[in-house]
C-alpha positions as CSV (number, residue, x, y, z in Angstrom):
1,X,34.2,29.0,-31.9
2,X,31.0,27.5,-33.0
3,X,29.7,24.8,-30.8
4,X,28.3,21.2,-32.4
5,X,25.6,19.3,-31.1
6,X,27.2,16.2,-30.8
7,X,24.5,14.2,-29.5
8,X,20.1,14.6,-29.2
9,X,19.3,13.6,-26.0
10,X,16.0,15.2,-25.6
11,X,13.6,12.4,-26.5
12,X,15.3,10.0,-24.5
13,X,15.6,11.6,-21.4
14,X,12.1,12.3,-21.3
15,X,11.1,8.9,-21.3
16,X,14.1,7.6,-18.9
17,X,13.1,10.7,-16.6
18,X,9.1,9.1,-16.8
19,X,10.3,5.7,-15.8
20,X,13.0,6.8,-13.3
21,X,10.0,8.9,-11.5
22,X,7.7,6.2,-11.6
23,X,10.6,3.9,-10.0
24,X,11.3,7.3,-7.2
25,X,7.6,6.8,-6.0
26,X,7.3,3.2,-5.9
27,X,10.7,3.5,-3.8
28,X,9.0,5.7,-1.4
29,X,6.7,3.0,-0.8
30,X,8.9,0.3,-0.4
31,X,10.8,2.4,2.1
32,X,7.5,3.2,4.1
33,X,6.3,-0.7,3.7
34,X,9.4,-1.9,5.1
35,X,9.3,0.7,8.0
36,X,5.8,-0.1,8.9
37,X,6.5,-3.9,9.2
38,X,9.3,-3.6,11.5
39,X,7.6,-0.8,13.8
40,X,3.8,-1.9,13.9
41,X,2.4,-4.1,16.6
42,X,0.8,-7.2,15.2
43,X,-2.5,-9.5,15.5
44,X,-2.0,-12.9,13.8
45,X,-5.7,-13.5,12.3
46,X,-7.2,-16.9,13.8
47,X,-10.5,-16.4,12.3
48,X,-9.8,-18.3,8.7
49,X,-10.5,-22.2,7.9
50,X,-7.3,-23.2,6.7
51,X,-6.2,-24.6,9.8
52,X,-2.5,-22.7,9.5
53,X,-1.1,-20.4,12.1
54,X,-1.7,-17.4,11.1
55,X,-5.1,-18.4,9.2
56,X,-6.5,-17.0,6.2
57,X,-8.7,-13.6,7.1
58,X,-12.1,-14.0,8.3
59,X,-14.4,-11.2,9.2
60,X,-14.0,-11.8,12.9
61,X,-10.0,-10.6,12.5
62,X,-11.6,-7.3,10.6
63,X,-13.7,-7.4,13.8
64,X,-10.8,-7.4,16.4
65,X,-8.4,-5.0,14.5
66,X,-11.1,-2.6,14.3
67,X,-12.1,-3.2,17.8
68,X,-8.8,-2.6,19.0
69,X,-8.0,0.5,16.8
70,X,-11.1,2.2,18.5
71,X,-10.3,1.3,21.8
72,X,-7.1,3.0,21.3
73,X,-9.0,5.9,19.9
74,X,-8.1,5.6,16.4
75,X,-9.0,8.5,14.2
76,X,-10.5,6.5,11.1
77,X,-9.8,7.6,7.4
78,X,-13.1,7.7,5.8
79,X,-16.3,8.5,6.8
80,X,-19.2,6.1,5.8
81,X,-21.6,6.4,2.4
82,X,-24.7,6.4,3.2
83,X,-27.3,4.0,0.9
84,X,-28.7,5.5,-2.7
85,X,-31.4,4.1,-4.5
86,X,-29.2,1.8,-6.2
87,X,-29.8,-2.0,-7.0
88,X,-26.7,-4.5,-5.4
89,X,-24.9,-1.5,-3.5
90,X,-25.3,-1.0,0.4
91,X,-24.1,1.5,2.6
92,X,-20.3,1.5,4.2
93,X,-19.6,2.2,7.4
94,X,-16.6,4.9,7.9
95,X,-13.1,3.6,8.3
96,X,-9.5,2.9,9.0
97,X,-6.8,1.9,5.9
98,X,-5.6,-2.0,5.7
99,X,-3.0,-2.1,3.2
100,X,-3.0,-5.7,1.9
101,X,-0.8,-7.5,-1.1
102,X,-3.2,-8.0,-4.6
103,X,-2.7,-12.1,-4.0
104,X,-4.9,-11.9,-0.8
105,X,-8.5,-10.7,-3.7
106,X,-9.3,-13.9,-4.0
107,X,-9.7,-14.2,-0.3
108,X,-11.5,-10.8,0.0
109,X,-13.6,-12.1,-3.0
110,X,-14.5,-15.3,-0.3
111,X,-15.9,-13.8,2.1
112,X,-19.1,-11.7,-0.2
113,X,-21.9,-12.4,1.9
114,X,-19.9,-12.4,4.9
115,X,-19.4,-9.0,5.7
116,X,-17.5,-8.2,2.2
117,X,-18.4,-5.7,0.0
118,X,-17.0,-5.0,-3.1
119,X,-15.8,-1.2,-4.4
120,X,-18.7,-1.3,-7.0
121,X,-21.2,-2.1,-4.7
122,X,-20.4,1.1,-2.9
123,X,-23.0,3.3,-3.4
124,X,-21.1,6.2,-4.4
125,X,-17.5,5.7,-6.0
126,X,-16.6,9.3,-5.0
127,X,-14.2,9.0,-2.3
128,X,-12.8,5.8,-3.5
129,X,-9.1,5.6,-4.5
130,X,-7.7,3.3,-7.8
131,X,-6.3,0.9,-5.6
132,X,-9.6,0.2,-3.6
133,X,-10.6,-3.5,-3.6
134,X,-13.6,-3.3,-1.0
135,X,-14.5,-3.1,2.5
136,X,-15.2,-5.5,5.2
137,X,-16.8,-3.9,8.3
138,X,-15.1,-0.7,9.5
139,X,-12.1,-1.7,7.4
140,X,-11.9,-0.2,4.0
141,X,-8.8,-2.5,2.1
142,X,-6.2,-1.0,-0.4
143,X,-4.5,-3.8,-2.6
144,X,-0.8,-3.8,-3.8
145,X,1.6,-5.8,-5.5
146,X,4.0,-4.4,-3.7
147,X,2.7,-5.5,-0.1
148,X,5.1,-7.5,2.1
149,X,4.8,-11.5,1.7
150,X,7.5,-13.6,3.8
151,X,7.3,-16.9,1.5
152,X,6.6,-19.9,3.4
153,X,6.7,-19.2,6.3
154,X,3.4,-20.3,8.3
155,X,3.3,-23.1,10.2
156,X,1.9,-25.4,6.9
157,X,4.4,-23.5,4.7
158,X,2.3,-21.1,3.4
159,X,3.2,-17.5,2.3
160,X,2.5,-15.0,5.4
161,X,1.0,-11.9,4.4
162,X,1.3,-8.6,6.8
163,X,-1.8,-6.8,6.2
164,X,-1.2,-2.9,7.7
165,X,-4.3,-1.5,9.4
166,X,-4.1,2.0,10.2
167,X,-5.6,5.2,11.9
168,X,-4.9,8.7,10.6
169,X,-2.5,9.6,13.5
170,X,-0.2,6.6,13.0
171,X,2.5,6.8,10.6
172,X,3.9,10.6,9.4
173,X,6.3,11.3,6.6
174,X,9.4,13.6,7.3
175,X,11.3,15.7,4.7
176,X,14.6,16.8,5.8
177,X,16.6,19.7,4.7
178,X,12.8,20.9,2.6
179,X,12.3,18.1,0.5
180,X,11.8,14.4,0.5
181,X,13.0,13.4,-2.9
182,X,14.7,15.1,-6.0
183,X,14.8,13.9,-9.3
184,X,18.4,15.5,-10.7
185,X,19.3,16.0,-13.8
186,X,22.8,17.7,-15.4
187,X,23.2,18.2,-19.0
188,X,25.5,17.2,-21.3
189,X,28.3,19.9,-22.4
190,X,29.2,20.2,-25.6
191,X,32.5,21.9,-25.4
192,X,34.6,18.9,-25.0
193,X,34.6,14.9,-26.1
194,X,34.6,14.6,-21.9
195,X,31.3,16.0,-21.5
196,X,29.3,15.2,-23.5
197,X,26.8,12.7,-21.6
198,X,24.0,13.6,-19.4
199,X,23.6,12.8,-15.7
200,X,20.4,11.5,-14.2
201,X,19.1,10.0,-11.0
202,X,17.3,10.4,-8.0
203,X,18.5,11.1,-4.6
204,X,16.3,10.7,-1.2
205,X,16.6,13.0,1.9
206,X,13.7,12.1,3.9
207,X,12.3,9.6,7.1
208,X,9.3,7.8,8.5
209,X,8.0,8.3,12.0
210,X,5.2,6.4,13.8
211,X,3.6,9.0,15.8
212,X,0.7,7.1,17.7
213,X,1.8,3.3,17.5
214,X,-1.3,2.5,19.0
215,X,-3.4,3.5,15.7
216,X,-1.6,0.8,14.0
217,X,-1.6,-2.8,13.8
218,X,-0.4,-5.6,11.6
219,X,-2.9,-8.1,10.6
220,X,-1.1,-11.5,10.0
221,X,-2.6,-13.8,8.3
222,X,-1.9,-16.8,5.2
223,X,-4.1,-17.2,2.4
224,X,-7.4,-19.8,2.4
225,X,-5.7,-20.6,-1.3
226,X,-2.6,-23.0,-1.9
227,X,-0.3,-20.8,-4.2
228,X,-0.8,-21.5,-7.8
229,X,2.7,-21.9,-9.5
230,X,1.8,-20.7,-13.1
């Protein structure tokens, strides 16, 4: 018996398959984010202006975190970039990762002058990545809008951001059974009305693992900024 296309499904699972592997990614993250925060040892930053415990970030908590990753003997991510010819760029020295949330730029933006620089005053963008924001000392910071913010909850009622600061040799990823994450897809069969729908989703088999927990620390800190409810 002939068999009937009954329904196209092509063009729409390729964009629902896009999206879904997009949202597969971003939940690896969020997994890793959510480990991190629970496992890592923390410093609440004490260096700010805003008078709030934890207080805003200033260069002297980069200092400490980065004074205490290297006396744990820290491996550090980067290596420095060396000054070019350049006008308004400056050399960076080579560092370890701070993951921070995208609401603390303004902050980051504060403190140029201070010990701040920007990822276009890098003198080479080479070994930058698209979520580079700048540097500040040996610290080299990576911005998200999916870093973890506990609302209100400083001692002034601002929102508490957990800023990770990391060594290579902190934090591994762990695939069981040869993979981390599948994207699965079954087809629709056409030889019945019961069959005739696609299946699609996403299924996780893997685990995070802090190796050296002494290459980590959490940076605490509030924002110099009230928030801005817009």
């Amino acid at each position: 018996m002939e068999q009937v296309l009954l329904q196209n499904q092509e063009s729409v699972l390729a964009w629902v398959s896009d999206k879904l592997a997009v949202a597969m990614r971003q939940g690896e993250d969020i997994i890793l984010r959510d480990f991190v925060v629970s496992s890592a040892s923390r410093i609440y930053a004490g260096g700010g202006s805003n008078s709030d415990n934890p207080s805003n970030l200033g260069v002297s908590d980069f200092s400490l975190v980065a004074a205490t990753l290297d006396s744990n003997n820290s491996f550090k991510f980067t290596e420095g970039l060396l000054g070019e010819n350049k006008f308004g760029t400056s050399p960076i020295k080579s560092g370890y990762m701070m993951l921070s949330s995208t609401e603390l730029q303004p902050d980051f933006d504060a403190l140029q002058g201070q010990g701040f620089s920007s990822v276009w005053t890098y003198p080479s963008n080479v070994s930058t990545m698209p979520t580079e924001y700048g540097a500040v000392l040996n610290v080299r910071i990576l911005t998200s809008s999916q870093a973890p913010v506990a609302r209100g909850a400083s001692k002034n009622g601002r929102d508490v951001f957990y800023n990770f600061v990391c060594g290579k040799q902190a934090v591994t990823h762990v695939s069981q059974d040869q993979y981390s994450t599948k994207l699965i897809y079954r087809d629709p069969m056409y030889s019945g009305a019961l069959a005739m729908n696609a299946t699609l989703g996403i299924k996780f088999a893997q685990g995070q693992a802090m190796t050296q927990d002494t290459a980590a620390r959490m940076l605490v800190s509030t924002s110099a900024y009230d928030p801005q409810i817009v």
